[in-house]
N, C-alpha and C positions, 0 to 999 in steps of 0.2 A: 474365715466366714465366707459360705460362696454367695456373691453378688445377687442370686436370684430365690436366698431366704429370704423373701416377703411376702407380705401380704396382703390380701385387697379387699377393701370396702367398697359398696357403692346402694345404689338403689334403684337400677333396672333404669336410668337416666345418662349417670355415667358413674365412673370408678376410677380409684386413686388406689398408687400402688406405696406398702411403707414400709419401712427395710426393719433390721431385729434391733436399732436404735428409737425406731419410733419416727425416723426419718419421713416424711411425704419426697417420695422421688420420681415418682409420674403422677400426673392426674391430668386430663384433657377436658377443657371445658368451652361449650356448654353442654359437651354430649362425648361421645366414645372418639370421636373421628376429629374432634375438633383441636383449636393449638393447645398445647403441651405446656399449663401454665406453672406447672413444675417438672421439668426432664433431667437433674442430675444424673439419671440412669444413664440417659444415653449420652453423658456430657463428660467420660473417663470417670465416673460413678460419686464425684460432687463430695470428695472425702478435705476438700482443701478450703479452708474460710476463705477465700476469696474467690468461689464458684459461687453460680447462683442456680436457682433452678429449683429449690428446696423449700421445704417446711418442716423444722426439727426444734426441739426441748431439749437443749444443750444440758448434760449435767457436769457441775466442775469436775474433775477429778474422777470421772470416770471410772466403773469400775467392770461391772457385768451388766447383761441384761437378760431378762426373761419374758418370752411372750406367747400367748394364747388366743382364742375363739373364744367368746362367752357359750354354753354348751349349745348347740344346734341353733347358731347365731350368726350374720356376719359383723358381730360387731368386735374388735379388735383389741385387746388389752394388752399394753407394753407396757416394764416397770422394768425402772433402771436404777441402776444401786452406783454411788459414789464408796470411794475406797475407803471411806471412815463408819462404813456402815449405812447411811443414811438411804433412803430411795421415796421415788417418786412411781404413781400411776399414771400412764396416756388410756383412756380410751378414747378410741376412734371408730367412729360412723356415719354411714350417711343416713338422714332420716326418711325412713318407709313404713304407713300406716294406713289405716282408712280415717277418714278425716271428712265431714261433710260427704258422706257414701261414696267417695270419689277416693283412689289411692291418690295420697300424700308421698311425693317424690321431689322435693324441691333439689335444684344446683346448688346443694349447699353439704358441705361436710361439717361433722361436729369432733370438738377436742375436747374431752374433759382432764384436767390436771388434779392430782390431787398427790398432796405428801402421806406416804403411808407409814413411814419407818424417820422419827428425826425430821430434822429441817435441810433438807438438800441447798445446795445453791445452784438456780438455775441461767438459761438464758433464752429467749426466746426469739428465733431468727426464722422469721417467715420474707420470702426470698423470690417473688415470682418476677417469671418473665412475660413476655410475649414474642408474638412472631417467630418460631422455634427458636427462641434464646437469641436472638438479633436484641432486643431491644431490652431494658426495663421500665417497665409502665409508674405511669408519675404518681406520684403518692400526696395523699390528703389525711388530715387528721379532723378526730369531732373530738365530743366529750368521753364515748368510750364506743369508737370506732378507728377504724386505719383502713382506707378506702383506696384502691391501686385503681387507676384508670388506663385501660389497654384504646387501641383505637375501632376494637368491635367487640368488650366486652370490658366491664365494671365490674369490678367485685370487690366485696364490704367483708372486712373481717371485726367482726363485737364481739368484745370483752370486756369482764368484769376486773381482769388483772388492769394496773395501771397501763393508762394509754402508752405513755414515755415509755416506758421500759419495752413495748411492744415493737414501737416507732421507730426506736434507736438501737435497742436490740443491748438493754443495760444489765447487767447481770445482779438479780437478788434472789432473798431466801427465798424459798417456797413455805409461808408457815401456814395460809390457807388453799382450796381448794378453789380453782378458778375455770372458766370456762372458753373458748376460743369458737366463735361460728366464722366460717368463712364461708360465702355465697355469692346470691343474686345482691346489689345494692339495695336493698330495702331494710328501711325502720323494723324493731321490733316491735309488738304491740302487748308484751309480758316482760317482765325482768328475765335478765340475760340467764342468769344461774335455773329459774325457774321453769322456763325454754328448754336448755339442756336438759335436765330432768325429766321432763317431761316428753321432750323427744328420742329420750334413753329409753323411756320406760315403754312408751308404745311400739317403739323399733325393735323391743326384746320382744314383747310381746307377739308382734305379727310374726317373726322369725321363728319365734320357738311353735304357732301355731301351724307357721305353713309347713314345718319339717314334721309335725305329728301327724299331720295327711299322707305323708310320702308310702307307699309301698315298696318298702325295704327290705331286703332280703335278711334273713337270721343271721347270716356272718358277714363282718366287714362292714358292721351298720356304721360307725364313725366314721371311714372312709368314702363311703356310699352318700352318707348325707353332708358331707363338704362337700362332693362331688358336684350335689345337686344343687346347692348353695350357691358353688362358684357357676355353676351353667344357666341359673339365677340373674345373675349378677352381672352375666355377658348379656344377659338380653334387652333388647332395646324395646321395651315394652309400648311405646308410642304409636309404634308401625307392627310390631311382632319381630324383629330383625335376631339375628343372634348372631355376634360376631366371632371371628374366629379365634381371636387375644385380643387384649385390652394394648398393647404395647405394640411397636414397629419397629424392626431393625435391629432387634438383638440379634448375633449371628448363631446361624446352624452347628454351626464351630468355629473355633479358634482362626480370626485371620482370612475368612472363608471367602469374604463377598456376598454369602447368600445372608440378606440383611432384606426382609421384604415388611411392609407393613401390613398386619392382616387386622384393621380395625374395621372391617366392612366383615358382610356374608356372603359365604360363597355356597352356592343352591347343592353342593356337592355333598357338603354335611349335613344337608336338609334330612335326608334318610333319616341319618344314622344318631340325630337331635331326636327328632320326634320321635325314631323306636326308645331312646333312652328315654325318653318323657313318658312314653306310654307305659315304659315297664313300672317306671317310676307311680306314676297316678295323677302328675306334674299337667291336668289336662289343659288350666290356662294358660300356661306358657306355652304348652304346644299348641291350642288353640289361636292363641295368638301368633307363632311361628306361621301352621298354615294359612292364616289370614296374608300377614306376607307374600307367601308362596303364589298364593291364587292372584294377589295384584301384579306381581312379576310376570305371573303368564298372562292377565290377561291387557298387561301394558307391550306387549313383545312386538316388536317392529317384524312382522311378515313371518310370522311364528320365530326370530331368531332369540336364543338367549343367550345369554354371556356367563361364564361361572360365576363372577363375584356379582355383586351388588355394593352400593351404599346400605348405609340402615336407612334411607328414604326413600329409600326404592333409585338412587342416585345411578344413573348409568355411566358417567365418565369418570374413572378415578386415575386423572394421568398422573403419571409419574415423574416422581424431580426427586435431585436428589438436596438434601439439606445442609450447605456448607457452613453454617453457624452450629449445631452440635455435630461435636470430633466420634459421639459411636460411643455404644457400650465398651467399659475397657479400654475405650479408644480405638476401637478395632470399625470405625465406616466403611461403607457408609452410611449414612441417614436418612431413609426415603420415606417421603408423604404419598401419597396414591400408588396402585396397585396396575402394572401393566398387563397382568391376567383378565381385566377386562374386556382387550380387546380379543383372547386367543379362541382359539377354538376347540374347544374342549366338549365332545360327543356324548361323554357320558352323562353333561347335567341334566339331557333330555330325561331321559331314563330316572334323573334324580328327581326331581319334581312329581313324577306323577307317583314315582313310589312314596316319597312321602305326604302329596295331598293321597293317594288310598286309603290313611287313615281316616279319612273326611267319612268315607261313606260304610264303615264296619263297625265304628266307633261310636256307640248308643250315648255316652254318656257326653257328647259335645253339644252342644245348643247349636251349632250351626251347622247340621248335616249335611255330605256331600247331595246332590241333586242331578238332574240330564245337565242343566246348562252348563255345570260345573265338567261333569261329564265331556260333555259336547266342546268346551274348551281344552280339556285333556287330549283328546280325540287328536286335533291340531297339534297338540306335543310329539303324540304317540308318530303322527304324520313324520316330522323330521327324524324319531325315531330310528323308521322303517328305512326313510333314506340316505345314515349317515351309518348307520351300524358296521357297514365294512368299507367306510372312508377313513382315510388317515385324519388325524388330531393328535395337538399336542399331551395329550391322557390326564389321569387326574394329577401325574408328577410335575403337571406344567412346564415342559421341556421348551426351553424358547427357541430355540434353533433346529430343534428336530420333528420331523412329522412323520408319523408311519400309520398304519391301522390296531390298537393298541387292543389287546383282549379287553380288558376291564367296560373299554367305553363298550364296547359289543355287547357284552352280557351285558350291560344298564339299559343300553337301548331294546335287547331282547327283555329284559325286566321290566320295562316302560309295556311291550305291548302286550306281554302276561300278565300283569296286573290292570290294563284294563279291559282283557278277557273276563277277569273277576270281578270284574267292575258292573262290565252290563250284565253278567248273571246276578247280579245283585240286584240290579234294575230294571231285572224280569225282559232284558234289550236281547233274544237270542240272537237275530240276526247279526246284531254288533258284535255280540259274544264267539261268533263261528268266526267271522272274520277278522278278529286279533287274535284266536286262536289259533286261526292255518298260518297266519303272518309269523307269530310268534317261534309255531314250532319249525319253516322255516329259515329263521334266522336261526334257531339253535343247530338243527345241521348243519350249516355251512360255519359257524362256530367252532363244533365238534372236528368238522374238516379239517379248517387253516389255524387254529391255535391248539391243537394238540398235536405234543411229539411224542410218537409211541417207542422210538428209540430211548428216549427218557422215560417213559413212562408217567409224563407229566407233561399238564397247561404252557404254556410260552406266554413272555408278556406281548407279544405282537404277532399277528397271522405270519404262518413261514416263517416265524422266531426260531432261536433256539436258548435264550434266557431266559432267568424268570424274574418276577418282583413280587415284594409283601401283596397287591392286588388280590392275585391269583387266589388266597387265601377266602376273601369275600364269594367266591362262588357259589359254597354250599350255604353262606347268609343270604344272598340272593335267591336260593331255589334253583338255579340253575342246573344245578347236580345233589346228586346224595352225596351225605359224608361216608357212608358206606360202600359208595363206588371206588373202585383200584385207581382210578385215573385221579380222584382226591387224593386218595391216600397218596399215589406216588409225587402229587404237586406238592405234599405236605411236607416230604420226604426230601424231596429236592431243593426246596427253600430253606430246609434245616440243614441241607449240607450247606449250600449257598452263601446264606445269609444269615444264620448263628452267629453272634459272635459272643461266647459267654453265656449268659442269659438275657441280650437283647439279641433286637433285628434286626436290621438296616431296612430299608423298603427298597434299594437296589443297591447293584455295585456297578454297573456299569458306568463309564466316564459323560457325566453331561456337560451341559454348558460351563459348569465351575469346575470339571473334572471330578475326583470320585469323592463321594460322600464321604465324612470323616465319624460321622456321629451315627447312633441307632435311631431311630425313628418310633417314640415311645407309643403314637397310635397301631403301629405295627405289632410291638410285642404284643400286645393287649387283641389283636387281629391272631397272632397265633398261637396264642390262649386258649382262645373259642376254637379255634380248628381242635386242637391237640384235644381237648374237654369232648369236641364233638367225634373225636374219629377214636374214642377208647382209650387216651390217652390221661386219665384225670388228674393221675397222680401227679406227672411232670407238669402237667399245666396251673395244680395248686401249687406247687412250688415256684415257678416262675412269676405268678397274680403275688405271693406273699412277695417275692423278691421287688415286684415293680413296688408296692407297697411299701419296702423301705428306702425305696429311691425317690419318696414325694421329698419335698422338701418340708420344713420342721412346722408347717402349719398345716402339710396333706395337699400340699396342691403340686402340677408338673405343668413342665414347658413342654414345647414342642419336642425336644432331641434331649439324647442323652448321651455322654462318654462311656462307653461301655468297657472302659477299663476302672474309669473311675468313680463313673458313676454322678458325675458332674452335670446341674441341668443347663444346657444350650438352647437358644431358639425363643420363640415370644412367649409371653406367659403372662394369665395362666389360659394354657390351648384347652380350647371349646375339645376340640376332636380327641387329647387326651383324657379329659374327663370322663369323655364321654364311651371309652373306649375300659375304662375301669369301671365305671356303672355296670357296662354291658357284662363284660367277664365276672364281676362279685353275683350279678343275678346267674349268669348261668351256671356258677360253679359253689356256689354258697348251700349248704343243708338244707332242707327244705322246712318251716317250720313246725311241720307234725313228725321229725324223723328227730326231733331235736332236745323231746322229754321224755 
C-alpha cells in the first residue's frame, strides 16, 4: 500500500488528510498553515501503537478495506472488514453549507461510525499533538466530551459513543451507530447524532450542487470533477488564497532533501488556477483567488513582489527546520516556512497581471476590472519591463544559481501584452500603443538570446543551450504559434530530453540537490497540451489516459512521480497537478455536439 493513497476532506477552512485505513494522518489547525494536530505522515508513517499523531477506528483482526468519494462530494467513505467477516463504516467530513446566508465552514471535522455487516470489535484511539509533535496537549473529560488543551488552541471532541472507551482508548463491540465531532471547544446546541445527520446531509447537498454547475468537458468527467473538488478544497476562502498542497515535506524522491512546505500561495500558479477556474465555470473561487491577487499588489513594498505568500496575505514565511517529526518514511527533513519568499523570481510579475486580466474580459464577475485596478497593474507591468532580461532564480527556484531564465522573460513580456489588451478594452489607446511597442520589444530580444537555431529550439536561459518542461508554456502564453518550427523543434527537443517513459522531468540538469530523480507530474500534463496543440492528438490521448491511471485510488496526484514505477512523491494533493489535468481533459476531451 503506497503511503500517499489518501485522501482529503476539508471545507475551504482547512483539510485533513486519511490514509485507506480510515486513519486521520495530517490535519493542521486552525487553517492550512497552521500546527499539525495530527502528523503520523510525516512522523515514519505512525504504523506503531506507540506513535502519536493520529485519529483512527481500530478494527480487531483486521482484514481489508475499501474506500470511496460519495458521488461528486468531498465527503469520504471507508469500511473495514475484520477476518471473520464482520465490517464497519467511517464517514468523514468537514462540514460546508449555507447557513444564515453566510457559508457555514466551521474548524471542525465529522466521523460517522456505523456497523454495516455483524458486530465488529473496535477501538478508538484519537492521538493529537501539538507543537509539531513536541508535546501532547492535556486532556479533560465531561459527560460526552474529551477536550485536549494545546497552549494556542482547544479542541472538543463529542460523542455519543461512551466517553471511557474514547478517553482510554477501550476496545468494544460496535452494535450501534455512533458519532465523533472533533472542533472548535464549543457546546452543542442539538443532540450529537442529530448534528451529524444533519451536517451530512447539507454538506452532500451543497457538494453535489456546486459540481452540477461545473462546465465539464464530455470525457473524463469523473476525473475533471475531483479535480475541481480537490482545487476546492485547497482554497482558503477567507482571503481568496489557494495553496499549493495541503502537506509539507514529503520528499521529491527517495532520500532527496527536496522536503519543502508548500502550504502558502505562490502568485506563479495564479495563471494557471484561474484559467482552470475559468474553463471550469468555478467563478467564485476564482473570483475570490483575484480578490487576493489584487491585495498582494496593491499591499507591495515599492512595486516589489515575492513568489509565495501566506493565505493572509502573510509576507515572512522563514524557514526552520523541524527536529520533533523524523520525515515521511523517515526520510527529513521537516520544514515549517518557505524560503522562496525571499528569492527573486521575475516571472511572478508577469503572473499577476495575467491572471487579474481576467478581471476585465470576464462579464460574468461582479467585481469588474476598472482604470484604478488598471492603473495598479500598470506598476507591475513597470518591473515587468525592467527585470525581463535580469537574472532570477526562475520558477524552478534554484537557490544557489542565478542566470536570465527564458520562462521569467516571456511572463514579463506576457505581463506587458496583456495590458496592451487591457487599455484597448478600456477604450485607453494611448496606453495601449505604449505596452504594445514595449511588448514587441521585449519579444525580439527574446527571439535573439533564447533561441538556439543549431537546435532548432528555445533554451532555458538567454545564451543557453539546455532546455526545461518551461519552454513548453510558450505557445500557452501567446508568445509564439504552435504552428511555428521553432515550437515544434522545442517540442522535439524536450522529448528527446526529458522523456522518460511517459513522463517528464521539468529538468535534468544538476541543482542545488543534484539531478532530479523523479517526473514532475505538472510537466507531463504541460506536454500534453503541447503535443494536442502541435498535431500530435493521438500520443497526447494516450499519455492524459496514462497520467490518469497514475492518480492514486481516490483520483488525486502529488507533486512527482517515479517513472519507472509510477510511485507518487512530493506534497499532496498539488494545487498545480490538478490543475494541470483539468487543463489537458478540456483541451483534449470530444466536444459535446461531436459526441451523439
Amino acid at each position: 500500500m503506497n503511503d500517499l493513497d489518501i485522501g482529503v476532506i476539508g471545507n475551504s477552512t482547512f483539510g485533513a488528510l486519511i490514509d485507506r485505513l480510515g486513519r486521520v494522518v495530517w490535519a493542521c489547525f486552525p487553517r492550512f498553515d497552521g500546527d499539525p494536530v495530527f502528523s503520523c505522515l510525516l512522523n515514519g508513517g505512525g504504523k506503531s501503537d506507540s506513535e502519536t499523531g493520529f485519529f483512527d477506528i481500530e478494527v480487531e483482526n483486521f482484514a481489508r478495506s475499501e474506500q470511496h468519494y460519495q458521488h461528486n462530494t468531498a465527503i469520504l467513505t471507508t469500511t473495514l472488514f475484520d477476518n471473520r467477516g464482520a465490517a464497519l463504516e467511517i464517514t468523514d467530513f468537514a462540514p460546508r453549507f449555507k447557513r444564515l446566508e453566510r457559508m457555514f465552514r466551521p474548524i471542525m471535522m465529522v466521523r460517522l461510525i456505523r456497523p454495516v455487516i455483524g458486530h465488529p470489535r473496535i477501538r478508538v484511539r484519537l492521538r493529537p499533538t501539538h507543537s509539531y509533535n513536541a508535546e501532547r496537549p492535556q486532556w479533560t473529560r465531561g459527560s460526552n466530551h474529551v477536550r485536549y488543551v494545546a497552549p494556542n488552541l482547544t479542541l472538543r471532541c463529542t460523542t455519543d459513543a461512551p466517553v471511557s472507551f474514547v478517553f482510554n482508548e477501550v476496545p468494544f463491540v460496535l452494535e450501534e451507530p455512533f458519532t465523533l465531532l472533533l472542533g472548535a471547544d464549543e457546546s452543542l446546541t442539538t443532540p450529537i447524532e442529530e448534528t451529524g445527520r444533519q451536517f451530512l446531509e447539507r454538506t452532500h447537498d451543497y457538494w453535489r450542487e456546486w459540481s452540477r454547475y461545473l462546465a465539464i468537458p464530455f470525457e473524463w468527467q469523473e476525473a475533471v470533477i475531483r479535480a475541481a473538488i480537490t482545487l476546492k478544497l485547497c482554497s482558503f476562502e477567507e482571503s481568496g488564497a489557494i495553496i499549493a498542497a495541503m502537506t509539507t515535506s514529503i520528499p521529491e524522491s527517495p532520500n532527496s532533501g527536496r522536503n519543502w512546505d508548500y502550504r502558502y500561495c505562490w502568485l506563479r500558479d495564479a495563471f494557471f488556477t484561474v484559467k482552470a477556474l475559468n474553463r471550469l465555470g468555478a467563478t467564485r473561487t476564482m473570483e475570490g483567488h483575484l480578490r487576493y491577487i489584487t491585495n498582494i499588489i496593491v499591499g507591495a513594498d515599492n512595486g516589489h513582489l515575492q513568489p509565495v505568500y501566506g493565505i493572509t496575505l502573510d509576507k515572512r514565511l522563514t524557514e526552520a527546520k523541524v527536529p520533533t517529526l523524523s520525515g515521511y518514511r523517515g526520510m527529513g527533513p521537516v520544514r515549517k516556512g518557505n524560503q522562496a519568499y525571499e528569492h527573486v523570481q521575475n516571472d511572478v510579475y508577469g503572473s499577476v497581471i495575467l491572471a487579474a486580466t481576467q478581471a476585465f474580459f470576464d462579464e460574468r464577475l461582479t467585481r469588474p476590472g476598472d482604470p484604478y485596478l488598471f492603473e495598479r497593474l500598470e506598476a507591475v507591468g513597470g518591473r515587468c519591463l525592467d527585470l525581463y532580461d535580469k537574472p532570477d532564480a526562475g520558477l524552478w527556484e534554484l537557490r544557489t544559481k542565478s542566470r536570465v531564465h527564458t520562462y521569467s522573460s516571456a511572463m514579463c513580456w506576457a505581463g506587458a501584452d496583456r495590458l496592451a489588451k487591457i487599455a484597448d478594452r478600456l477604450d485607453m489607446p494611448s496606453r495601449a500603443a505604449y505596452w504594445r511597442d514595449n511588448a514587441d520589444g521585449m519579444r525580439e530580444v527574446i527571439l535573439k538570446k533564447a533561441f538556439d537555431a543549431k537546435q532548432n529550439s528555445f533554451v532555458e536561459s538567454f545564451n543557453g543551450t539546455e532546455v526545461d518542461c518551461s519552454l513548453l508554456l510558450l505557445y500557452e502564453l501567446g508568445f509564439i504559434e504552435a504552428t511555428d518550427r521553432r515550437f515544434a523543434g522545442t517540442v522535439e527537443a524536450i522529448e528527446r530530453r526529458l522523456k522518460h517513459g511517459k513522463h517528464l522531468f521539468r529538468y535534468l540538469l544538476e541543482d542545488d540537490f543534484g539531478k532530479p530523480k523523479t517526473a514532475f507530474n505538472v510537466c507531463t500534463f504541460w506536454f500534453i497540451d503541447a503535443l494536442a496543440a502541435t498535431g500530435r492528438g493521438t500520443e497526447a490521448r494516450d499519455l492524459f489516459e496514462n497520467m490518469l491511471n497514475c492518480r492514486n485510488h481516490l483520483g488525486l496526484l502529488s507533486e512527482d512521480m517515479d517513472p519507472e514505477t509510477g510511485e507518487l512523491w512530493g506534497n499532496i494533493p498539488q494545487t498545480y497537478s490538478m490543475v494541470g489535468l483539468i487543463n489537458s481533459a478540456m483541451l483534449l476531451s470530444k466536444k459535446w455536439r461531436e459526441a451523439f
